[in-house]
Structures are given as C-alpha cells and as structure tokens.
Chimera marker file (.cmm) of the C-alpha trace (Angstrom):
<marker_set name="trace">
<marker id="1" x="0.000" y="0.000" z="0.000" r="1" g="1" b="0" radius="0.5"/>
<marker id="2" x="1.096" y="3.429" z="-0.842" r="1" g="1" b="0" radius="0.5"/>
<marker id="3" x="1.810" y="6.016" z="1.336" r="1" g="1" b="0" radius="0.5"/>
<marker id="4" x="-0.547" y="8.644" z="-0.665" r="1" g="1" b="0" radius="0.5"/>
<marker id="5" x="-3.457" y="5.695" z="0.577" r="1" g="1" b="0" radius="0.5"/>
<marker id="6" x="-4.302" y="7.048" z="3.804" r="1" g="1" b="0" radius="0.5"/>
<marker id="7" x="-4.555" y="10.822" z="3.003" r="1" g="1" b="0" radius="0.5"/>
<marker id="8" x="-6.241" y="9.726" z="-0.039" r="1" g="1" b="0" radius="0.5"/>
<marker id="9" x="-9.156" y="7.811" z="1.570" r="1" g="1" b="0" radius="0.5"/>
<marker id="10" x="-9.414" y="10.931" z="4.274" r="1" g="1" b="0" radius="0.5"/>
<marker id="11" x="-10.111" y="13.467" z="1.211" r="1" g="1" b="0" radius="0.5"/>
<marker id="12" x="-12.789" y="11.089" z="-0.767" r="1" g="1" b="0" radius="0.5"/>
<marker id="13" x="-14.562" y="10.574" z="2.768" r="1" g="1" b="0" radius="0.5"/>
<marker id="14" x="-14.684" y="14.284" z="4.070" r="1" g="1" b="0" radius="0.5"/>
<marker id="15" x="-15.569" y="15.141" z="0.389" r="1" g="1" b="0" radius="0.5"/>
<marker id="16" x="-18.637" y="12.472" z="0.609" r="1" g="1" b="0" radius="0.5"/>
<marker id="17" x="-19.399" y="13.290" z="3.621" r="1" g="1" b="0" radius="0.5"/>
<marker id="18" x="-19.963" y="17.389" z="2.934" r="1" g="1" b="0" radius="0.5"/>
<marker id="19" x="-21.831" y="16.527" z="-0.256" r="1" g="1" b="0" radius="0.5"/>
<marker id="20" x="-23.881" y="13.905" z="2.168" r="1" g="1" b="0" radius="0.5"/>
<marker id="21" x="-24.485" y="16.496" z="4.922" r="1" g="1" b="0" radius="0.5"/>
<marker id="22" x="-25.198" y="19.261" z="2.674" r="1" g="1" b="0" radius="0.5"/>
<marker id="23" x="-27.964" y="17.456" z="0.469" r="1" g="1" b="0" radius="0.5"/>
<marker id="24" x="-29.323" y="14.922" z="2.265" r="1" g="1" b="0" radius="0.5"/>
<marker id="25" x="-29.338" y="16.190" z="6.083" r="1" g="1" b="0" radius="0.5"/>
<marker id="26" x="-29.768" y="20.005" z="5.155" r="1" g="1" b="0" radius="0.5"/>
<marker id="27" x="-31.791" y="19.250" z="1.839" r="1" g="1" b="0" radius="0.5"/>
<marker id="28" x="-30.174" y="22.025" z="0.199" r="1" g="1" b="0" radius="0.5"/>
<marker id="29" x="-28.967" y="22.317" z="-3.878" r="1" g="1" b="0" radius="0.5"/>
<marker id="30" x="-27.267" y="19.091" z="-4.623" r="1" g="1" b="0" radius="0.5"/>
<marker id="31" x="-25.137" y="21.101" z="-7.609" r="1" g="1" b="0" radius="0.5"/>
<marker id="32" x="-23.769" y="23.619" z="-4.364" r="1" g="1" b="0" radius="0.5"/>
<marker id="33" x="-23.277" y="20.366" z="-2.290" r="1" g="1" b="0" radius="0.5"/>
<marker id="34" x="-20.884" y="18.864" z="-4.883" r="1" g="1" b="0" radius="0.5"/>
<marker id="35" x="-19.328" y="21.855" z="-5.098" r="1" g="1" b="0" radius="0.5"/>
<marker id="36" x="-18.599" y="21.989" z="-1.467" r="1" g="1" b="0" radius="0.5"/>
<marker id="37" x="-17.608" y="18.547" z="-1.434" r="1" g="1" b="0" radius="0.5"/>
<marker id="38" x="-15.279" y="19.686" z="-4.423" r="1" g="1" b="0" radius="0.5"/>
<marker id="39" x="-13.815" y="22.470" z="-2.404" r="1" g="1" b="0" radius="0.5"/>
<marker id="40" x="-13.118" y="20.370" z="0.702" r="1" g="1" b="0" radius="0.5"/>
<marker id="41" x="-11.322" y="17.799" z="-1.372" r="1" g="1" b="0" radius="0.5"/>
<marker id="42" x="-9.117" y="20.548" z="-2.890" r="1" g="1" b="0" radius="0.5"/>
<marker id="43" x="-8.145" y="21.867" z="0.011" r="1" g="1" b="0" radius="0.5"/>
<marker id="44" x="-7.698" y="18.997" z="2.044" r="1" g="1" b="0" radius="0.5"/>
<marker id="45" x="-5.073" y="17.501" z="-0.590" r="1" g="1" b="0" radius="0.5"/>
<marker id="46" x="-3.495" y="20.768" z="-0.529" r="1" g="1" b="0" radius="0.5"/>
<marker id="47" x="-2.716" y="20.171" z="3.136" r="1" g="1" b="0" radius="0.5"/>
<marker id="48" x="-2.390" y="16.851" z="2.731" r="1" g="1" b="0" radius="0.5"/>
<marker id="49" x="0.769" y="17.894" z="0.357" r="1" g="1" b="0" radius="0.5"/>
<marker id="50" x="1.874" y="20.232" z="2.054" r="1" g="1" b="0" radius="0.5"/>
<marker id="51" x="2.479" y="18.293" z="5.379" r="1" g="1" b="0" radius="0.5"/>
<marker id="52" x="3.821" y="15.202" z="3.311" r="1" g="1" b="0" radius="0.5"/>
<marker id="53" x="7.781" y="14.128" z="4.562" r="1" g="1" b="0" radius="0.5"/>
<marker id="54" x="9.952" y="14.755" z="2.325" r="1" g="1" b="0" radius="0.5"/>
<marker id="55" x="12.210" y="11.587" z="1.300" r="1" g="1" b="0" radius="0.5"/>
<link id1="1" id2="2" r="1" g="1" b="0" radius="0.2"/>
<link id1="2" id2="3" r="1" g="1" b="0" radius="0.2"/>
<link id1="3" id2="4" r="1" g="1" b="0" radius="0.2"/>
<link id1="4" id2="5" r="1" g="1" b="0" radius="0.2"/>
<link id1="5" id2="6" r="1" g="1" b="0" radius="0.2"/>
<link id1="6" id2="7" r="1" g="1" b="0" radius="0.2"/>
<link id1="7" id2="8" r="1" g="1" b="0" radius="0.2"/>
<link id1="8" id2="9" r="1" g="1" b="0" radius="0.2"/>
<link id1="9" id2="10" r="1" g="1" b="0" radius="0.2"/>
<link id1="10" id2="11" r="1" g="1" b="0" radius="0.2"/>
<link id1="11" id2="12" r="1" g="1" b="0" radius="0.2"/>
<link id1="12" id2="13" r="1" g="1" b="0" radius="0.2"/>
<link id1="13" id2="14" r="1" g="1" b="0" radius="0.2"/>
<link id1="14" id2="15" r="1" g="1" b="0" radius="0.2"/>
<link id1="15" id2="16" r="1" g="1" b="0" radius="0.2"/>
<link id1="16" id2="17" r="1" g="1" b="0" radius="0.2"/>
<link id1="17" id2="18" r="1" g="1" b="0" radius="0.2"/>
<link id1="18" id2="19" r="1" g="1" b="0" radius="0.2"/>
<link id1="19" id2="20" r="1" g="1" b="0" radius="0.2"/>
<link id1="20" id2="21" r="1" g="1" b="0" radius="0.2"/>
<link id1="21" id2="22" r="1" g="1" b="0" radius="0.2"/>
<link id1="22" id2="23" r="1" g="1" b="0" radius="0.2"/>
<link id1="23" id2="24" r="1" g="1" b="0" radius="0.2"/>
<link id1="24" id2="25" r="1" g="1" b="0" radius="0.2"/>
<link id1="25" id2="26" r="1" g="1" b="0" radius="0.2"/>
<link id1="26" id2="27" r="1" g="1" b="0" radius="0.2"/>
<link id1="27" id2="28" r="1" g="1" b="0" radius="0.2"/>
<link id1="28" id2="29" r="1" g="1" b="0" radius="0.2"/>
<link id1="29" id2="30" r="1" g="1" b="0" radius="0.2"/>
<link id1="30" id2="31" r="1" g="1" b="0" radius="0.2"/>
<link id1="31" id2="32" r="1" g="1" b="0" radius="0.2"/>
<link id1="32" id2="33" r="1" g="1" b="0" radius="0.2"/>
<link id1="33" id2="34" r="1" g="1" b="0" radius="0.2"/>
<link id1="34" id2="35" r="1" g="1" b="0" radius="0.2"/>
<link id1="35" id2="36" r="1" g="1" b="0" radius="0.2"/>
<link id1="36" id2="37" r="1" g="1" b="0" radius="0.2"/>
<link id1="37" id2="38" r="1" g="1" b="0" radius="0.2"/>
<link id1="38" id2="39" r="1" g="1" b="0" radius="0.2"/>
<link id1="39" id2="40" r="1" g="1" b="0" radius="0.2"/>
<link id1="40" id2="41" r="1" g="1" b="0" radius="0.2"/>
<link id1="41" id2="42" r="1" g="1" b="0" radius="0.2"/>
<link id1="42" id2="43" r="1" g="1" b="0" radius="0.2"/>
<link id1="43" id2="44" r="1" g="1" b="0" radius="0.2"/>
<link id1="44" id2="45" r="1" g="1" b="0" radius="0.2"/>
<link id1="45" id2="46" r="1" g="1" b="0" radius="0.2"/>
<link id1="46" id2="47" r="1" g="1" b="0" radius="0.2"/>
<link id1="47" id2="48" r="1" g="1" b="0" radius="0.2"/>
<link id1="48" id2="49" r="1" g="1" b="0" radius="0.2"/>
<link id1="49" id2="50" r="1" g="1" b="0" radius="0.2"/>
<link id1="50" id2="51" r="1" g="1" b="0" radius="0.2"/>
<link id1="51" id2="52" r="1" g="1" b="0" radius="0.2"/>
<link id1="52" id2="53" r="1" g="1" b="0" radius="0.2"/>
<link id1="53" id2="54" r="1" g="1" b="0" radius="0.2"/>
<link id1="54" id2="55" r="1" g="1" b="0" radius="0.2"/>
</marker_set>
C-alpha cells in the first residue's frame, strides 16, 4: 500500500461526507453540495501535500 493511501481515503470521505451532509441532512442544492464537497477535497489535498515528509 502506498503512502498517498491514507490521506487519499481521508479526502474522498470528508468530500462524501460534505456533499452527504449538505444534500441529504440540510436538503439544500445538490449542484452547491458537490461543489462543497469539491472544495473540501481541494483543500484537504493541498494540506495533505503540504504536510507530506519529504524523502
């Protein structure tokens, strides 16, 4: 298993998981909860990259 696995699985999950909560809990525009979920996922592997060791 890679190392990019981990930090991987962490971006597609908080990405689901804002597009979940946005459209399905607050019933709100599923085109501005993909967005969202979009947005986190950006950001999150920005961090993710960011914070990686360096070999």
């Amino acid at each position: 298993m890679s190392r990019s696995f981990l930090p991987m699985m962490l971006t597609v999950t908080a990405a689901v998981g804002v597009y979940y909560y946005w459209s399905v809990t607050l019933g709100l525009n599923d085109s501005a909860g993909m967005a969202l979920g979009v947005g986190t996922a950006v950001v999150l592997s920005a961090l993710f990259a960011r914070f990686r060791t360096k070999k």
